[in-house]
C-alpha positions as CSV (number, residue, x, y, z in Angstrom):
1,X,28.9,0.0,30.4
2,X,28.4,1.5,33.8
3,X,25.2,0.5,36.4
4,X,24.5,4.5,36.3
5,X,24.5,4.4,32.3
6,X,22.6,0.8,31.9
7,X,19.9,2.6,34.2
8,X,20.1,5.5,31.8
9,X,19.4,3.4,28.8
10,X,16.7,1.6,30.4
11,X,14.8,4.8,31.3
12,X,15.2,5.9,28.0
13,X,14.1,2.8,26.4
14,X,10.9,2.8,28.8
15,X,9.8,6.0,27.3
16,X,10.0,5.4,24.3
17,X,7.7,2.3,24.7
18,X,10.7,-0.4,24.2
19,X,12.2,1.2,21.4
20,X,15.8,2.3,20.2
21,X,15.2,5.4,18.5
22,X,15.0,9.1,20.6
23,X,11.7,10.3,21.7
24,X,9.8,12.8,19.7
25,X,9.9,14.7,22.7
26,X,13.3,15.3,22.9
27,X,13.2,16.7,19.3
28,X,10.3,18.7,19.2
29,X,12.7,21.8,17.3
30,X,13.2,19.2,14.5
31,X,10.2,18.4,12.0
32,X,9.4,14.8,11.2
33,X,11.2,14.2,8.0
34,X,14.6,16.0,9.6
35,X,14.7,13.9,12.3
36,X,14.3,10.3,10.0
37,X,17.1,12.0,7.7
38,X,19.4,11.9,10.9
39,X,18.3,8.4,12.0
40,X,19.3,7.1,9.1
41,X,22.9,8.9,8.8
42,X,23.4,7.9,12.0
43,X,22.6,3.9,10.9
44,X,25.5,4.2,8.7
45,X,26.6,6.5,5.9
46,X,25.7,4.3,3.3
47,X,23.8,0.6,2.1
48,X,27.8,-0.3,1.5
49,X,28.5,-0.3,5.2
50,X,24.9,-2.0,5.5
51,X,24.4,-6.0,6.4
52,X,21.6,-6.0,3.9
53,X,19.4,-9.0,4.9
54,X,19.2,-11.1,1.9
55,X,15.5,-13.3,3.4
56,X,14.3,-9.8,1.9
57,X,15.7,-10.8,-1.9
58,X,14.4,-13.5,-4.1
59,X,16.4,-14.6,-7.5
60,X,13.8,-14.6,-10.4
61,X,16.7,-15.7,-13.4
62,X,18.7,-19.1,-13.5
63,X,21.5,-16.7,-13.9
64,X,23.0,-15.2,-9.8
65,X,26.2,-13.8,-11.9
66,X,26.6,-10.4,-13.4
67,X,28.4,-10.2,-16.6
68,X,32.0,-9.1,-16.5
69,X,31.0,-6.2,-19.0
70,X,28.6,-3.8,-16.8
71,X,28.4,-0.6,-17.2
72,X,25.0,-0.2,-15.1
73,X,22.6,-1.9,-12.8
74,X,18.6,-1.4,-13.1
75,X,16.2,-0.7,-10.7
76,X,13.0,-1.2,-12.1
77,X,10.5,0.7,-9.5
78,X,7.1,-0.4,-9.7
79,X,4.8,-0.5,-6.9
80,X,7.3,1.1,-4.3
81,X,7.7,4.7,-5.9
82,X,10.5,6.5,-3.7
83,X,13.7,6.7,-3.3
84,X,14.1,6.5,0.7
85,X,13.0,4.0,3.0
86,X,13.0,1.5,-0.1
87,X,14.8,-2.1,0.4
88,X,14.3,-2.6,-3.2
89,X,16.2,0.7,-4.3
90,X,18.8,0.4,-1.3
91,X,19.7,-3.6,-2.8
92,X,20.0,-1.8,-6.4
93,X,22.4,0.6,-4.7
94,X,24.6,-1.8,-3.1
95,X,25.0,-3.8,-6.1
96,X,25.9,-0.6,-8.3
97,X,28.2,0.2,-5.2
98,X,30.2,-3.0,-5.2
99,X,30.5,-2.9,-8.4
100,X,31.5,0.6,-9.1
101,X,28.9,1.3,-11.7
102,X,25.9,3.7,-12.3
103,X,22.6,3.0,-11.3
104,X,19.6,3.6,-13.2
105,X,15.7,3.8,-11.9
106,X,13.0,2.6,-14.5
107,X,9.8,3.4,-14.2
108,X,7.2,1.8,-17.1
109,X,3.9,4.2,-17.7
110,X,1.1,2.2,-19.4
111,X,-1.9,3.9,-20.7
112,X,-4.4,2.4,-18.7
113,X,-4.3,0.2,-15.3
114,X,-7.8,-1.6,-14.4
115,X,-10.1,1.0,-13.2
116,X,-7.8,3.8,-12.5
117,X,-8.7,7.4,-13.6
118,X,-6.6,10.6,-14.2
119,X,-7.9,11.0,-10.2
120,X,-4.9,7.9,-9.4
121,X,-2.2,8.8,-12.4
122,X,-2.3,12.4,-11.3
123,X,-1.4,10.8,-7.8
124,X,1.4,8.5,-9.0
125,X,3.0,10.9,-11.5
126,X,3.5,14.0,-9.0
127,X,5.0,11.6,-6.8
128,X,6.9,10.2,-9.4
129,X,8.5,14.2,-10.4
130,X,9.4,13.6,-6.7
131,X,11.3,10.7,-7.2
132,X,13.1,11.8,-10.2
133,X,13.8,15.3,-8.3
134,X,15.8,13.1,-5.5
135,X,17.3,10.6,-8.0
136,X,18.8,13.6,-9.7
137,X,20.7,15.2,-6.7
138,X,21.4,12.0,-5.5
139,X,23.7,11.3,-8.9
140,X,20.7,8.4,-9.7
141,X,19.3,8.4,-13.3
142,X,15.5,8.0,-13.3
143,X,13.8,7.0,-16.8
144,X,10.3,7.1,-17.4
145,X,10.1,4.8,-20.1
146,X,6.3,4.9,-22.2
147,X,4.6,1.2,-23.0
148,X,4.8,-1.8,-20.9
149,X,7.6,-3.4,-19.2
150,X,8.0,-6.4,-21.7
151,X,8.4,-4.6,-24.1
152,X,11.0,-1.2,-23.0
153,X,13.1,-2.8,-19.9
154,X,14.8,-5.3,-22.2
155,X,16.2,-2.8,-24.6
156,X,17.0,-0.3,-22.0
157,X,19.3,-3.3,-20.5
158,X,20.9,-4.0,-23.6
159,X,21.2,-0.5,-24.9
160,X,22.7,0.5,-21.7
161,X,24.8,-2.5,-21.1
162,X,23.1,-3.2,-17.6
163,X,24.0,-6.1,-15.3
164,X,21.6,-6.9,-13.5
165,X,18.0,-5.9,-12.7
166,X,16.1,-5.2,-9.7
167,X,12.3,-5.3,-8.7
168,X,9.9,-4.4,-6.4
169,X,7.0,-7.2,-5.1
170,X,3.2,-6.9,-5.5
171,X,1.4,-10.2,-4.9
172,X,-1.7,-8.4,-7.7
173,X,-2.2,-10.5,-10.9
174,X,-1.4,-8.0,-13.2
175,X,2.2,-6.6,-11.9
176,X,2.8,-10.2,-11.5
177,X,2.5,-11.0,-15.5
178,X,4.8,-8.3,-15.9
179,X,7.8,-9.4,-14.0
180,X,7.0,-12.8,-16.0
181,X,7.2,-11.2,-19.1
182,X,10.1,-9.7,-18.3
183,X,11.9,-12.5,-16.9
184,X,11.5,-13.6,-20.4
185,X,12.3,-10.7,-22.2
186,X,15.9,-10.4,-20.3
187,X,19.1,-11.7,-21.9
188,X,19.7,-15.2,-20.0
189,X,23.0,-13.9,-18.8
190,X,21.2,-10.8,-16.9
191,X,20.5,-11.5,-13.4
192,X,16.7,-10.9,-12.6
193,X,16.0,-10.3,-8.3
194,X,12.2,-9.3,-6.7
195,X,12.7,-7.4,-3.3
196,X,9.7,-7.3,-1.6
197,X,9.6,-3.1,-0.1
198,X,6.7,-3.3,0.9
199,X,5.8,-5.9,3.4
200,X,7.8,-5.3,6.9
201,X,8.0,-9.0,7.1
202,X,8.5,-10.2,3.1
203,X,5.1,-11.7,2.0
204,X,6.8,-14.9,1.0
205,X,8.8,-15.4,4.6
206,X,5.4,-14.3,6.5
207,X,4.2,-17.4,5.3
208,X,4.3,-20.5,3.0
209,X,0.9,-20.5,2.7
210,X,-2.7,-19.1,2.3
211,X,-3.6,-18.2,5.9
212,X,-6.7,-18.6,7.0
213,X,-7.3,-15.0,9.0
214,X,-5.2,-12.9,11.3
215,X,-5.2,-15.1,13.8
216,X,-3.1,-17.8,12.1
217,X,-0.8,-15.4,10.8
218,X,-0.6,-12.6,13.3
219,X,2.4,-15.0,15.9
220,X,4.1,-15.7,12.4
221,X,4.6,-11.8,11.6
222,X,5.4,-11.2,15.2
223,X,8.3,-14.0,15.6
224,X,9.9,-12.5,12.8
225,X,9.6,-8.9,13.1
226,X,13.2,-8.6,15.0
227,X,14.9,-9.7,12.2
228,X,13.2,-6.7,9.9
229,X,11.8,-3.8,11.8
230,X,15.5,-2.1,11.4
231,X,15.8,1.7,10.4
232,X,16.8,2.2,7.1
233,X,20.1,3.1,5.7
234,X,20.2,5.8,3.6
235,X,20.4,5.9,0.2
236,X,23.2,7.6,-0.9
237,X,25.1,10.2,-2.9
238,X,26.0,7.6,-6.2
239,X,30.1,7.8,-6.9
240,X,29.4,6.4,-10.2
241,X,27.0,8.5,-12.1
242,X,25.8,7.8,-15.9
243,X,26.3,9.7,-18.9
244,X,23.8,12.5,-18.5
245,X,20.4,11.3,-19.0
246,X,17.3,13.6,-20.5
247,X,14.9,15.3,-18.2
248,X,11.5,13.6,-17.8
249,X,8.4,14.7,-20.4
250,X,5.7,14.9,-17.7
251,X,3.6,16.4,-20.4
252,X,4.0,13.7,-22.9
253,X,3.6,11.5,-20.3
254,X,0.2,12.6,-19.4
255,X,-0.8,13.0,-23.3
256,X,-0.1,9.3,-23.4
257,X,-2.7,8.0,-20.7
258,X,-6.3,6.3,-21.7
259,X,-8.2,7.4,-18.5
260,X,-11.1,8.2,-18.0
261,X,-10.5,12.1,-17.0
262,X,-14.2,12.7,-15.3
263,X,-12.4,11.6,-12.0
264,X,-10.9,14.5,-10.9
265,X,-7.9,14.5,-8.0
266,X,-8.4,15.9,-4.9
267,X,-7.4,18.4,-2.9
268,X,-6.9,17.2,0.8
269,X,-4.2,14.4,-0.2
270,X,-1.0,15.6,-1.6
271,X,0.9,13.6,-3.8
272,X,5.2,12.2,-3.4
273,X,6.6,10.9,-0.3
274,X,7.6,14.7,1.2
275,X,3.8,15.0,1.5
276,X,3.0,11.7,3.4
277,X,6.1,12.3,5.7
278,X,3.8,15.3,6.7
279,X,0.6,13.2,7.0
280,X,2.3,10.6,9.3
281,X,3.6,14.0,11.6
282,X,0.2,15.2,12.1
283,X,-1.5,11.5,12.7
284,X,1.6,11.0,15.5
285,X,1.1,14.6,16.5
286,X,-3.0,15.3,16.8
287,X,-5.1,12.1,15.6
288,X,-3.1,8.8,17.3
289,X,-4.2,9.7,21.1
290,X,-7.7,8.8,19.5
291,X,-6.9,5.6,17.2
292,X,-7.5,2.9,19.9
293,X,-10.9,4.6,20.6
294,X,-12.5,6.6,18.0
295,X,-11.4,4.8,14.4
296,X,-14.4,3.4,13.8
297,X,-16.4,6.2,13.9
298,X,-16.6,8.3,10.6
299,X,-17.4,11.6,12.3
300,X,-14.5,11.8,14.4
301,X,-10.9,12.2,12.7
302,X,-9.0,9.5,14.4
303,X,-7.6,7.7,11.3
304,X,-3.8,7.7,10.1
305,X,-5.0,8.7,6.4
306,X,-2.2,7.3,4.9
307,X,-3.1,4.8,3.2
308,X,-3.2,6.8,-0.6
309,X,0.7,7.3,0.2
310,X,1.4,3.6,1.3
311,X,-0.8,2.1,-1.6
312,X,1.3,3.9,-4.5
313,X,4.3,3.5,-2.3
314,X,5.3,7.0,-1.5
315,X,5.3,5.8,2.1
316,X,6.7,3.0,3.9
317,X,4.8,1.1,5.6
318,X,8.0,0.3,8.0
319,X,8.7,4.0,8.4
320,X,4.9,4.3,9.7
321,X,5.5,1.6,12.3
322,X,9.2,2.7,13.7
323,X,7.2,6.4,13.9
324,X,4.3,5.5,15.5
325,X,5.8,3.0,18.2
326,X,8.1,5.4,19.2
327,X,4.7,6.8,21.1
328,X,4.0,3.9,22.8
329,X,4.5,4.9,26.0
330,X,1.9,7.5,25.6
331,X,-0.6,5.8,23.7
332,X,-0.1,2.2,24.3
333,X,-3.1,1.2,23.3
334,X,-3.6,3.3,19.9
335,X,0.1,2.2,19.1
336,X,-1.2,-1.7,19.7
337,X,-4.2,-1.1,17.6
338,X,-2.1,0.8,14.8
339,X,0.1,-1.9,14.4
340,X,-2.3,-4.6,14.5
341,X,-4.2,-3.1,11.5
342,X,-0.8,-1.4,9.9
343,X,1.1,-4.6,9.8
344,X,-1.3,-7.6,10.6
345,X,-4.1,-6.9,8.7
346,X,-2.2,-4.9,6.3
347,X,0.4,-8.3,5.4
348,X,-2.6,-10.7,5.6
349,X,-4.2,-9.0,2.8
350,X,-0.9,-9.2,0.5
351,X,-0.5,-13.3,1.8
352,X,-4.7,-13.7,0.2
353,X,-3.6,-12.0,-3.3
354,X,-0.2,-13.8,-3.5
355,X,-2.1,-17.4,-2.5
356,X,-5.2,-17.0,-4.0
357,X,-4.9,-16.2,-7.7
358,X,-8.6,-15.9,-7.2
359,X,-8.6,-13.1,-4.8
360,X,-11.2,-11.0,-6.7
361,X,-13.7,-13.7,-7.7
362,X,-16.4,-15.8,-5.8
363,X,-14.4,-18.8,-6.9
364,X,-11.8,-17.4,-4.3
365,X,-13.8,-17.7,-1.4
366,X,-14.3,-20.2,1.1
367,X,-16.2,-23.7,0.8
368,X,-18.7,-22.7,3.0
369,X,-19.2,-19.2,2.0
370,X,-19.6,-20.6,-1.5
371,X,-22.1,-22.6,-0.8
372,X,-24.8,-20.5,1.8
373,X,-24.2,-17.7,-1.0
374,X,-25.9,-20.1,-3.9
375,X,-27.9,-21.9,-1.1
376,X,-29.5,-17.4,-1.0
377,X,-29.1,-16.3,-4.4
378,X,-32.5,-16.4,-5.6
379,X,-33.8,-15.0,-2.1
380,X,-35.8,-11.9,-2.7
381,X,-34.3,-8.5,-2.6
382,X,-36.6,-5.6,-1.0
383,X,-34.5,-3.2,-3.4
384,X,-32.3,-4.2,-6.4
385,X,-29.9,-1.1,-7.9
386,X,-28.0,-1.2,-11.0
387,X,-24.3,-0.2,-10.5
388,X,-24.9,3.4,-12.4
389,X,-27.6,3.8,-9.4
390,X,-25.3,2.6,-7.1
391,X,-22.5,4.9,-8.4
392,X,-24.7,8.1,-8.4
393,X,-25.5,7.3,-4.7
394,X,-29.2,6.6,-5.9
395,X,-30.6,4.5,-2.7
396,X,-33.5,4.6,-0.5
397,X,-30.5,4.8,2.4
398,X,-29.1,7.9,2.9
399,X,-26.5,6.6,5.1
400,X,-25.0,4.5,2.4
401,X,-25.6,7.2,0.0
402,X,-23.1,10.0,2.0
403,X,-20.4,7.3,1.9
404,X,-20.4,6.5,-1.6
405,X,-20.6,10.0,-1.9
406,X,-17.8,10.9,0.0
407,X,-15.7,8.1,-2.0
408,X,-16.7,9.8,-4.9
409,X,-15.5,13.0,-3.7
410,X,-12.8,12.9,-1.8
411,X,-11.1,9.7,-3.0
412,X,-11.7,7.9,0.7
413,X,-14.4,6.5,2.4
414,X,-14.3,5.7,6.6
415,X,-13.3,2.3,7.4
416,X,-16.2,1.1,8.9
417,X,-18.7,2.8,6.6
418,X,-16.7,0.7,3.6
419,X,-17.3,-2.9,5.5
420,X,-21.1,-1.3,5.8
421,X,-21.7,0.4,1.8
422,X,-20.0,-3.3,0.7
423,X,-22.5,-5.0,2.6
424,X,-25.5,-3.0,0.9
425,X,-24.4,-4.1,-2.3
426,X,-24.8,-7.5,-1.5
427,X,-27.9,-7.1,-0.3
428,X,-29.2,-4.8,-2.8
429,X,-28.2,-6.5,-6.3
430,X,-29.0,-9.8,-8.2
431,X,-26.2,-12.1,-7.0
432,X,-23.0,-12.4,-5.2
433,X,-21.4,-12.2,-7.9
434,X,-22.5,-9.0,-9.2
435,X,-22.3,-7.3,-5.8
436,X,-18.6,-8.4,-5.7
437,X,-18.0,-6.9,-9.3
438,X,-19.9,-3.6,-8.1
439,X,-18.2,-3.3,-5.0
440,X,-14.6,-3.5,-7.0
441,X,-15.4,-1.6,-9.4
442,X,-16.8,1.3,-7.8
443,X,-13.4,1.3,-4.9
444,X,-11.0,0.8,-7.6
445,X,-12.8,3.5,-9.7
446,X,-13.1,6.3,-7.3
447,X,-10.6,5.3,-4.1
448,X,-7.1,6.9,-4.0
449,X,-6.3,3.5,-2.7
450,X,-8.0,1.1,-4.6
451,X,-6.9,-1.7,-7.0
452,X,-4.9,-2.5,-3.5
453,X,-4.6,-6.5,-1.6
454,X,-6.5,-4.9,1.3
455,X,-8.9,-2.9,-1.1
456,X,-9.9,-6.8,-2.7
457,X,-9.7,-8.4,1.0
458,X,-12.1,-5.9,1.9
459,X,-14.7,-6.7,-0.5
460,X,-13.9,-10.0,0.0
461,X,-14.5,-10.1,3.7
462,X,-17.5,-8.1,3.3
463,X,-19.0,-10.2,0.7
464,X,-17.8,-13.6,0.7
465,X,-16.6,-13.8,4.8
466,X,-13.0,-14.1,4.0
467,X,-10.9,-14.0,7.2
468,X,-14.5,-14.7,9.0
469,X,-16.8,-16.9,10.5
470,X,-19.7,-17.9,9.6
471,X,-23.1,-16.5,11.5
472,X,-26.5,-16.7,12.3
473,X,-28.2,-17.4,8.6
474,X,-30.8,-15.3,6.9
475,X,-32.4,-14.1,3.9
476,X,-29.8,-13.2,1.1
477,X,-26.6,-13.0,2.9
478,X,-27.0,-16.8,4.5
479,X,-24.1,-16.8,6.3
480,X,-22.1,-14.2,5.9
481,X,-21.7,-11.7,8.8
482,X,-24.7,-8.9,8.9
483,X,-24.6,-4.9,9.1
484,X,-27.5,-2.9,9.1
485,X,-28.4,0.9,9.5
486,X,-29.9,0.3,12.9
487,X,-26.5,-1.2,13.8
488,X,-24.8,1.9,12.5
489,X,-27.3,4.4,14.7
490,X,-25.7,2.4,17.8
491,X,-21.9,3.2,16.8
492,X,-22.0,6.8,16.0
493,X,-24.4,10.0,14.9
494,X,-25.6,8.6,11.8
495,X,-27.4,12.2,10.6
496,X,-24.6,13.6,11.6
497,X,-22.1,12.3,8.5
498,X,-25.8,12.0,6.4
499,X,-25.7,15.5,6.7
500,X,-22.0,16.4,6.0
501,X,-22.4,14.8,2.8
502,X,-26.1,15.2,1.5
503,X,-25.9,18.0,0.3
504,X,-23.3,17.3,-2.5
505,X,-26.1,13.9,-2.7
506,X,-28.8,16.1,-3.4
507,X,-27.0,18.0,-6.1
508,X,-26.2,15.5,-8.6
């Protein structure tokens, strides 16, 4: 390379805040998703011509070797729902590739998940026509197979004469039981392998162990990143298609929920992956200049909002963060504070679920949190609230009233405001205990992202001072970290958001 062209590259480089991939300025003709399309064509043309980096993969079955009689390989897409930008999906692909077989996409509906409501189905099942859409021209099969995993994937394998399955990685309890009871359910001679799609650094290579805050595990992300903040290759047009496979029955897929239907979807957060492609554009485009110095305050709109689209894995996390730093050099510090919260926070929560199998209970907190919680539990509360009071938005605060109100209505609630409403509850009702249960309950009930790692971190932080300190001690909350409405008054015009939302308050 000549001096003249390594100062070229250099330049470039600068610009772009120490990154690889063109400026957004440069291609300002081009929308968002058009110009990730052409980043990753011009990676490679396909996963085949990819070296796929196999720290990602982890071997669930004794058996590594797929039968000599294949006529398919699975993946089974769980918490990553799309097709692009999916590590799990582009693995699946390069073992239908080398093997010159069809590859088939699974997707298992259940009735009823925790506390989701036809507010969060209505979410995943749009995005899942999406994914279906894309499969189709892609020459992909997608399935949506009714019931639970255990009990369909196995005889879709053997029906289908499949040689080997692929899964996605959540560190949650529940997803967790199924890809035991599948690993089970498989024929010994099927091979059975996790990818983890979602973490940028997989959860299980982040770290060997329950980390004690982002301070411990924030150098062990960062040391590895190199190795796994790549673009993507793309997924492909499949040679080897199936036997044609029936169309998708959204409507009896629907009919088969058990949800509670009073939870209506919303309107500002459009489900499938097309749609969250859009929402990163405009955060990049009109809301990152103020990240760095406005996200914590809920009347200013300086938040990425994409965390519905990242929680039911429409988005990729990855694709946020090779986006977003491509701004760097004009917003250093929002880009800094993005990826701190994107990738840091984001990959300590999953590292609390996948180490603590106790990551929803009081029994997962710290010693010391443990104890100055009983040492306060029989401390006297100036106001105790049942949780239908609490999920009417029935307090004497109407601060704390406008955000459970906006959760209730638009399926989000401001960062900070959540740290603050979770921190009422503990206050406000019998026991720790209780308070945690409330505070679950309510974000998994009504939040577009809830029953998520970071939606049980952040009740856990809140309540039991997971990933904190521990602080001055007083009444009730001992000591666990402190927020009160005075507190609020100081960060931002409290009226002001009282206001936006009282109204609808008032109403009910």
């Amino acid at each position: 390379m000549s001096s003249s062209s390594s100062k070229e590259e250099k330049k470039r480089k600068l610009e772009n805040g120490g990154s690889d991939e063109p400026s957004p300025k440069k291609t300002q003709v081009e929308d968002l998703a058009s110009r990730i399309s052409e980043a990753r064509k011009s990676l490679c043309s396909s996963v085949a011509d990819f070296k796929f980096n196999k720290k990602r993969v982890k071997v669930l079955s004794k058996s590594e070797d797929i039968p000599n009689e294949c006529d398919g390989i699975v993946y089974w897409m769980s918490r990553d729902q799309r097709v692009q930008d999916n590590w799990a999906f582009l693995y699946a692909q390069k073992l239908a590739l080398k093997l010159e077989v069809p590859l088939h996409v699974c997707f298992c509906l259940v009735p009823k998940f925790l506390e989701a409501t036809i507010r969060h189905f209505t979410f995943m099942l749009e995005g899942l026509k999406e994914v279906e859409k894309e499969c189709t021209e892609l020459g992909i099969s997608f399935h949506l197979l009714i019931g639970h995993a255990k009990d369909r994937l196995p005889q879709f394998v053997a029906e289908n004469k499949i040689g080997g399955v692929v899964t996605d990685f959540s560190p949650l309890r529940v997803p967790m039981a199924w890809v035991d009871d599948v690993g089970k359910a498989l024929p010994k001679n099927i091979p059975f392998c996790q990818v983890d799609a979602h973490n940028l650094v997989p959860c299980w290579e982040a770290s060997p162990k329950l980390e004690y805050g982002a301070r411990t595990i924030r150098n062990k992300i960062h040391n590895q990143l190199a190795g796994y903040l790549t673009e993507f290759p793309p997924v492909c047009k499949h040679k080897h298609t199936a036997p044609d496979s029936k169309s998708v029955d959204w409507a009896a897929a629907y009919a088969s929920l058990e949800v509670d239907l009073s939870v209506k979807p919303v309107d500002w957060a459009k489900p499938g992956s097309s749609h969250g492609i859009k929402m990163l554009e405009s955060f990049c485009k009109d809301r990152l200049k103020d990240f760095a110095t406005d996200r914590n305050n809920p009347n200013k709109n300086a938040l990425s909002n994409l965390s519905p689209w990242i929680h039911f894995g429409q988005l990729s996390a990855q694709r946020c963060i090779l986006t977003v730093r491509q701004y760097k050099a004009k917003h250093k510090e929002s880009v800094d504070a993005y990826i701190e919260e994107a990738v840091i926070r984001r990959e300590l929560g999953d590292n609390f679920c996948y180490y603590n199998k106790k990551y929803d209970s009081i029994e997962g907190a710290y010693d010391w949190a443990k104890k100055t919680l009983q040492d306060h539990e029989k401390d006297k509360r100036d106001h105790v609230y049942t949780r239908e009071q609490l999920e009417r938005g029935k307090t004497h605060d109407p601060l704390w009233n406008a955000a459970q109100n906006q959760m209730v209505l638009e399926g989000k609630m401001h960062g900070f405001l959540r740290m603050y409403w979770a921190k009422k509850i503990l206050e406000w009702t019998p026991s720790p205990s209780e308070a945690l249960s409330y505070s679950i309950y309510l974000n998994d009930k009504y939040s577009l992202d809830g029953r998520d790692p970071n939606g049980y971190v952040g009740c856990m932080w809140s309540i039991c001072g997971i990933h904190d300190q521990g602080w001055a001690e007083r009444a009730v909350f001992g000591k666990i970290r402190y927020m009160n409405y005075q507190g609020c008054k100081r960060k931002f015009d409290v009226t002001k958001f009282e206001m936006r939302y009282r109204k609808q308050t008032t109403e009910k």
